[in-house]
C-alpha positions, 0 to 999 in steps of 0.5 A: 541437507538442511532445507534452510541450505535448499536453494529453492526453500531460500529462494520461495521464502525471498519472495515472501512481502517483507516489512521494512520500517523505515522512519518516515513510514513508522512516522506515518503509521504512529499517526494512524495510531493516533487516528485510531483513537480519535474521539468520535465526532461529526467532522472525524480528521482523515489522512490521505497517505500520497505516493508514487505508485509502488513506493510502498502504501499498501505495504503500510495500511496491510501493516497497519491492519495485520497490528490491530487485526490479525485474522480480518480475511480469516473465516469472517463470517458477519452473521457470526455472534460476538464477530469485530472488525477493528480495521475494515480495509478495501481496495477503492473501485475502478471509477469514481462512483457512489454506488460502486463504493458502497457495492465494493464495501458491501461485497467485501463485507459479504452483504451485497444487496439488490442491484436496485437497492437505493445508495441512502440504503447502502450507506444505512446498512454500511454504518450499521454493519461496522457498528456491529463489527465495532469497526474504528476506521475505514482504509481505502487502497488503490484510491488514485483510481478515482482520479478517472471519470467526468467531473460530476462523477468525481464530486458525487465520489467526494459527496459520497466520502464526505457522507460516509465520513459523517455517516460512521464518524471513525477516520478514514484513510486512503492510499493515492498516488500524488495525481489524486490530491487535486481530486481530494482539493477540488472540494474545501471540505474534503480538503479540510478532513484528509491531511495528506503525508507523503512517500517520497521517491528516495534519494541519496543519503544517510536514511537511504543508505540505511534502507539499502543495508536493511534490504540486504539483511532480507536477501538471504544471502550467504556472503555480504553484499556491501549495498550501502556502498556509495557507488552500488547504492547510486547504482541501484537508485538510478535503477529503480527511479527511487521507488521502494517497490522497484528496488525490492524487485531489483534485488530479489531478482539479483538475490535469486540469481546469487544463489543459483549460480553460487555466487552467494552475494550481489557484486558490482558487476551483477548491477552492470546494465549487460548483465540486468539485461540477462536478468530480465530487467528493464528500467520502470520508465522504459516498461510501458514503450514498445520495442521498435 
């Protein structure tokens, strides 16, 4: 048999994260690009790039590193001679601490210093490092998780950026979820450096049709599936609440299920509520209450 004909070859390679450039997140990836060549200055312009939890930032910054360093997490060794890293990307801590950012930044950097090393140190040695690495600019992931601690522990995060952004003058940009732009406010001059873009939820129209019929495309199936269908593509909006992330989820379960049962394309019955059931589905707002 052709492995390419293997169901379960089919069905690993589905799994695989797939990019899907989009024009409102090629939009935002151009002004990366445009970031990215900035003049150094003191007061660098910054990007905060807001959505809904798993509407697709990380997607966009691991896209965006993989364009301009392929091989970042392969054999990176600091003390290596003549080594760059152009994008130094990270995922932000789980509380809003200056020395929890500085440690996370330094461990991914593999330069973890004492535990009583002063934070004015660690920032030191963090510009030193990426000037070495002749690193243009900082990504920082999962940065909604800064929306939680004490008030005092949030502005000394904010002082801590601000430090940082003046420390290695290269822009940097985060990825949250619509909660952190009060954090980011909170302070003018954050505010003033971090231009927030968004991910908006999707919702009806031509630009989703389309991304319903480029998601197909990726779905490895042998019969068309007609997603782009009004009625299927409403079908699976109300699914998934509009959240890119969910959809792709969605449809790659429905995907598996049409190649393992032969059917080999996704009907309109494959969306009807009994049948997500069977599949395992459950709707993204009804996931976090318990079953009673």
């Amino acid at each position: 048999m052709d492995m390419t004909d293997d169901p379960e070859v089919r069905i690993k390679a589905l799994k695989q994260p797939v990019w899907i450039g989009y024009a409102r997140v090629v939009a935002i990836r151009q002004q990366m690009e445009e970031l990215l060549i900035h003049p150094r200055m003191h007061r660098m312009p910054n990007m905060a790039v807001i959505g809904e939890s798993n509407n697709g930032k990380s997607m966009l910054l691991n896209n965006f590193v993989r364009r301009h360093d392929p091989t970042q997490a392969a054999d990176y060794d600091i003390n290596k001679d003549g080594i760059e890293r152009p994008l130094f990307m990270f995922q932000a801590p789980p509380e809003p601490d200056e020395r929890r950012l500085y440690n996370r930044m330094l461990t991914d950097l593999l330069s973890l210093g004492g535990e009583r090393e002063p934070a004015e140190s660690m920032l030191r040695r963090i510009g030193v490092i990426l000037s070495s690495l002749k690193t243009r600019m900082v990504l920082i992931d999962e940065f909604g998780f800064f929306q939680a601690g004490t008030p005092i522990k949030q502005r000394k995060l904010l002082n801590a950026l601000k430090f940082l952004g003046n420390e290695l003058q290269i822009p940097i940009v985060v990825a949250a979820v619509p909660e952190t732009l009060n954090l980011l406010q909170s302070d003018p001059q954050v505010a003033n450096r971090f231009e927030p873009v968004f991910l908006p939820k999707w919702r009806m129209g031509d630009e989703y049709l389309k991304l319903v019929s480029t998601m197909e495309r990726t779905l490895r199936l042998k019969m068309p599936s007609h997603l782009a269908d009004p009625v299927l593509a409403q079908r699976i909006l109300d699914e998934t609440d509009g959240i890119i992330g969910h959809m792709s989820e969605l449809l790659q379960k429905l995907a598996i299920d049409a190649i393992r049962s032969g059917a080999e394309t996704i009907a309109s019955t494959a969306l009807a509520e009994k049948n997500l059931r069977r599949l395992g589905w459950v709707h993204p707002q009804k996931r976090h209450r318990y079953p009673g």
